[in-house]
N, C-alpha and C positions, 0 to 999 in steps of 0.2 A: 411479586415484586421483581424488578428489574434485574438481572444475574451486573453484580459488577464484575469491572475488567480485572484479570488477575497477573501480574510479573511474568515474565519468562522463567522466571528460578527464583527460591531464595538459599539464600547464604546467609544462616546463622551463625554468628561467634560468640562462644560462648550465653547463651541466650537466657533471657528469664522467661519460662515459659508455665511457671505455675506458682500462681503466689500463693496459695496455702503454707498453710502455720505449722503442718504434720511435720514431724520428723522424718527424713530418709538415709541411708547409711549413708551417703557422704555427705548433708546435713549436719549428722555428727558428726564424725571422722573430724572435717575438716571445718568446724563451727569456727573453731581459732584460726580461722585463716588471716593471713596478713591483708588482702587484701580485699575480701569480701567476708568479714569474721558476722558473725552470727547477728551481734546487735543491729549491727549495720545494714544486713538483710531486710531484717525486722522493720527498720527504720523505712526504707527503702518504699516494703512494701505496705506498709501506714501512710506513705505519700502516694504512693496509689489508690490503695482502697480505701484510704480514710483510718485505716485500723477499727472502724467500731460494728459496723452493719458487716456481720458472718455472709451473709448471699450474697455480697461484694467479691469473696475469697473465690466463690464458684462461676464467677463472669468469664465467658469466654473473650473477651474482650481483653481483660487484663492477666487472665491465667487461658493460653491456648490450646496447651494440654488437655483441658475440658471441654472443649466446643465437639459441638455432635459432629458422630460420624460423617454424617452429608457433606457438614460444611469443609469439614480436612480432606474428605475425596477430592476436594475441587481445587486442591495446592496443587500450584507447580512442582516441575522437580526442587526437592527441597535437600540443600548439605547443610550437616551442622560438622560443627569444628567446636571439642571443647575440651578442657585440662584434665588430666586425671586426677589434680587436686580441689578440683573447683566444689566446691558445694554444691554447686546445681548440676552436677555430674548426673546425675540418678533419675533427675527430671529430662535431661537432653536423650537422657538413653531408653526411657521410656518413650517418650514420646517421637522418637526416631523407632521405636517397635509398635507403634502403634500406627503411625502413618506409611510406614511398609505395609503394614499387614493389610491397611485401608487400598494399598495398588500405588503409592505416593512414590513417585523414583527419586533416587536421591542415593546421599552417601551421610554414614555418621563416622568421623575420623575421631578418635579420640588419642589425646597427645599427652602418654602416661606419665614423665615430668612436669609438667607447666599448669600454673594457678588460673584462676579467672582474670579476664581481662588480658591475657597475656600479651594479645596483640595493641594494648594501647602504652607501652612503653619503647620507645624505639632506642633504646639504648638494649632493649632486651632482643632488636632485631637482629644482632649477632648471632645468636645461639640455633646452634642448625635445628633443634624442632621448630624453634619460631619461623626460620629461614623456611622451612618445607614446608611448614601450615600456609605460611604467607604464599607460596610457590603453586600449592592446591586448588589456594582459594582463586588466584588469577586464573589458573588453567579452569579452571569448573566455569568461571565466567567468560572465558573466551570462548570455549568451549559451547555456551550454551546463545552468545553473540553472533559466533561464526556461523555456528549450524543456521540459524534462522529459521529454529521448530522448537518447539515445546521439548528440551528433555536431552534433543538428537545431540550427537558428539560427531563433530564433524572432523577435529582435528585430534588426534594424540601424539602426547609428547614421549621422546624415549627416557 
């Protein structure tokens, strides 16, 4: 089959990357979150997989984390950016160890006050972690704009 085209980069924020049902420590931790609390999750991911068919939960399609080896070699540079209260904390940080280890370049920032979603409140764009994630996320993409290569960092900021 025909290889398709793939981004210059991506830029995860706070990302869903594994809809399984397993429990992970901040799963727990932070089930009661305010703003992605556990039900809701649950919820979340029954509008994706339907909730009833199990070999749905294993689709790399809707949980990324599981897709074969092959196909994640073939990611651009990939950054994630996630809360260190987020419930899907454990999944970004896996699977940012998993696609290093696959040869994947990339960065995992992880911003040890701030929930999920943090960057879709801009009232919360005051707060200097949000201010320097937001700050990251522009230089990584300028960064991988200017170069005009796969990955290359053409410019750094002081």
């Amino acid at each position: 089959p025909p290889r398709l085209a793939m981004p210059d980069m991506l830029l995860l924020i706070c990302p869903v990357l594994n809809l399984n049902r397993s429990p992970s420590p901040s799963r727990v931790a932070f089930a009661s979150d305010t703003l992605l609390p556990q039900p809701l999750l649950a919820a979340c991911a029954k509008a994706y997989d339907g909730g009833g068919d199990l070999a749905m939960w294993g689709d790399p399609l809707l949980s990324p984390a599981l897709a074969p080896d092959e196909a994640l070699r073939r990611l651009p540079p990939t950054h994630i950016q996630v809360g260190g209260f987020d419930p899907l904390l454990d999944d970004s940080v896996d699977f940012n160890t998993r696609i290093r280890r696959l040869g994947v370049p990339g960065e995992l920032r992880i911003h040890r006050t701030l929930p999920h979603t943090f960057f879709s409140f801009p009232v919360w764009h005051q707060i200097p972690e949000v201010q320097q994630a937001l700050a990251t996320s522009v230089h990584w993409l300028e960064d991988t704009l200017w170069s005009g290569s796969r990955g290359g960092c053409a410019r750094h900021h002081a």
